[in-house]
Structures are given as structure tokens and as C-alpha cells.
N, C-alpha and C positions, 0 to 999 in steps of 0.2 A: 428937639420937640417930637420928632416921629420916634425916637427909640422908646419915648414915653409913654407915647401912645399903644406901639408894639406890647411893649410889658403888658401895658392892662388888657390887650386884648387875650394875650397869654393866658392871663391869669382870669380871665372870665372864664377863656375854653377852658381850661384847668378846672373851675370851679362847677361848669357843668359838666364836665365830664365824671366828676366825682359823684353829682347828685344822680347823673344816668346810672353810673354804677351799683350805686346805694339803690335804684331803685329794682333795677335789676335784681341785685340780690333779695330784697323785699319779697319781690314778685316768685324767687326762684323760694324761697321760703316758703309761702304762701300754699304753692304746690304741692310742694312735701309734705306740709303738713295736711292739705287737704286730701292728697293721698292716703295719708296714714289715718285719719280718720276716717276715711271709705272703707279705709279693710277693717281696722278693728270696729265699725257697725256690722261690716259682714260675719266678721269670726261672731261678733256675741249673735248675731243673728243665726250663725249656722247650726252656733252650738242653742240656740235655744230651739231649734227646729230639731232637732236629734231630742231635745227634751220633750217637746211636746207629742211628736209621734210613739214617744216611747209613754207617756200618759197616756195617750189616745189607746195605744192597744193595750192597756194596765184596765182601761176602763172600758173597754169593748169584752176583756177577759170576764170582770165586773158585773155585768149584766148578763152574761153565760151564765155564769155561777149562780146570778141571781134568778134567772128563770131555768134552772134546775132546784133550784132551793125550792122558791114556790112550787114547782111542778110535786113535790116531796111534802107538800104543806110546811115546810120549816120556815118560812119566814110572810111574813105580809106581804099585800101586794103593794103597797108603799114603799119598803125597801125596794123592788124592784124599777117603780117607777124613780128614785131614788139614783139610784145606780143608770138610769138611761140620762137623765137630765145631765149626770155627772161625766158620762162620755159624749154627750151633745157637746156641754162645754167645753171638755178637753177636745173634740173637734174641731171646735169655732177657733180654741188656741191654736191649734195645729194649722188652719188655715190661715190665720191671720199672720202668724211667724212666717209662713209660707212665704207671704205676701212682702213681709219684713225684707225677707231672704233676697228676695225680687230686683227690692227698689235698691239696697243695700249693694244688690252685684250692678246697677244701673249706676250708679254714683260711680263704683272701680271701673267701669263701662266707659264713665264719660271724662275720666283722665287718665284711658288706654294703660291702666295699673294690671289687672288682672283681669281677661276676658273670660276665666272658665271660674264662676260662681255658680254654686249648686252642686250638680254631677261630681265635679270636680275639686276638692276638700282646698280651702282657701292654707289649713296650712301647707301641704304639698306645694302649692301656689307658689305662695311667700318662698321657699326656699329653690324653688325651680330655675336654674340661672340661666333659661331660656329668654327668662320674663325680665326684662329692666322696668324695675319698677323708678326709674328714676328718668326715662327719657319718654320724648314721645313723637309720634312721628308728625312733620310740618307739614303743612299743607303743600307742598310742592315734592312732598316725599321724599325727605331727608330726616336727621336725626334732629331733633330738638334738647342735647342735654343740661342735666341740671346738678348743679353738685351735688355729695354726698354730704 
């Protein structure tokens, strides 16, 4: 009668211990992928901030050209205002991707992935084997790792 017992209790621990594992690994998933999502929002964000700064001074060039042109009589004063609204806007992009850039490095910020967003080019990042983008540190200041 107790080896019977024994068994099933065996095979309960057994069976949560299976579902602890399954969750664990869930959870170690979960990570990873939300990692990998924080950088690739950052890379498109970095790389769209190289874009818009490079609009931005496309169109600050824009409205040079364009108030030497008027200043020559060669074009209306519409064209010129034209050309200001159009580097306004490409400003507003530029800062807004800015902004992008920001929250983007705030996400790799908050699971300790890659702490140099901005200044520091997210692909260099990525290949820096300083950076475990895979661990993190525990609250008691040990490793927390996660598979590959």
C-alpha cells in the first residue's frame, strides 16, 4: 500500500516538475524574443534617424537655394515659402524619429540588452562580445542566464 502511494507521489513531482521546466523555458523564450524586438525597433529607428537628418539638411540646403533664387528674381515667393514648410516638416521628422530612437534604446534599457543607443551604432552593439545580449544581471548581483 505505501509503495503505491510512493509511485504517485513520484510521478506528481515528476509531472510538475516537467510543467516548471516547460515554463521556464516559455518564459526564457519570451525574453529573447523580446529582446530581439527591442533592437530591431532600434536599428529601424536608428537607421531612420540617419534618414531624416539627412532630409532635414537636403531641405535646410532647399530654402538657401531658394532665397538666393528669389533674391535673383528667379523664382516666386511661394516657391520659397514652399521649401520652408518642406524643411519644417523634415524637422518635425527628424525630431520625432529622435524620439523614436529614445524610447527604442529604453526598451534595450529595460532588458539590460544593449545600454549604448544613440551615440553608439546599435550595429557595433550587436556584434560587441562585451555585451551578453542573452544574460542579465539578478537582483542580488549574479548572472541570470538564458539560452541560445
Amino acid at each position: 500500500m505505501t509503495a503505491g502511494k510512493l509511485d504517485l507521489n513520484r510521478g506528481v513531482v515528476f509531472h510538475e516538475q516537467q510543467a516548471a521546466e516547460q515554463r521556464l523555458q516559455r518564459t526564457q523564450l519570451q525574453v529573447v524574443t523580446t529582446v530581439r524586438k527591442y533592437y530591431f525597433e532600434a536599428l529601424a529607428a536608428e537607421r531612420s534617424v540617419t534618414l531624416a537628418r539627412q532630409l532635414s539638411d537636403i531641405a535646410g540646403k532647399s530654402v538657401s537655394v531658394s532665397e538666393q533664387r528669389l533674391k535673383a528674381l528667379d523664382i516666386p515667393k511661394t516657391a520659397l515659402l514652399q521649401s520652408k514648410i518642406e524643411s519644417e516638416a523634415a524637422l518635425f521628422w527628424n525630431n520625432r524619429e529622435m524620439e523614436r530612437l529614445k524610447q527604442a534604446g529604453h526598451g534595450l534599457d529595460s532588458v539590460g540588452a544593449c545600454p549604448a543607443v544613440g551615440p553608439r551604432s546599435l550595429e557595433v552593439c550587436s556584434r560587441d562580445p562585451t555585451i551578453d545580449w542573452f544574460s542579465r544581471p539578478t537582483r542580488h548581483g549574479g548572472q541570470h542566464e538564458v539560452p541560445r
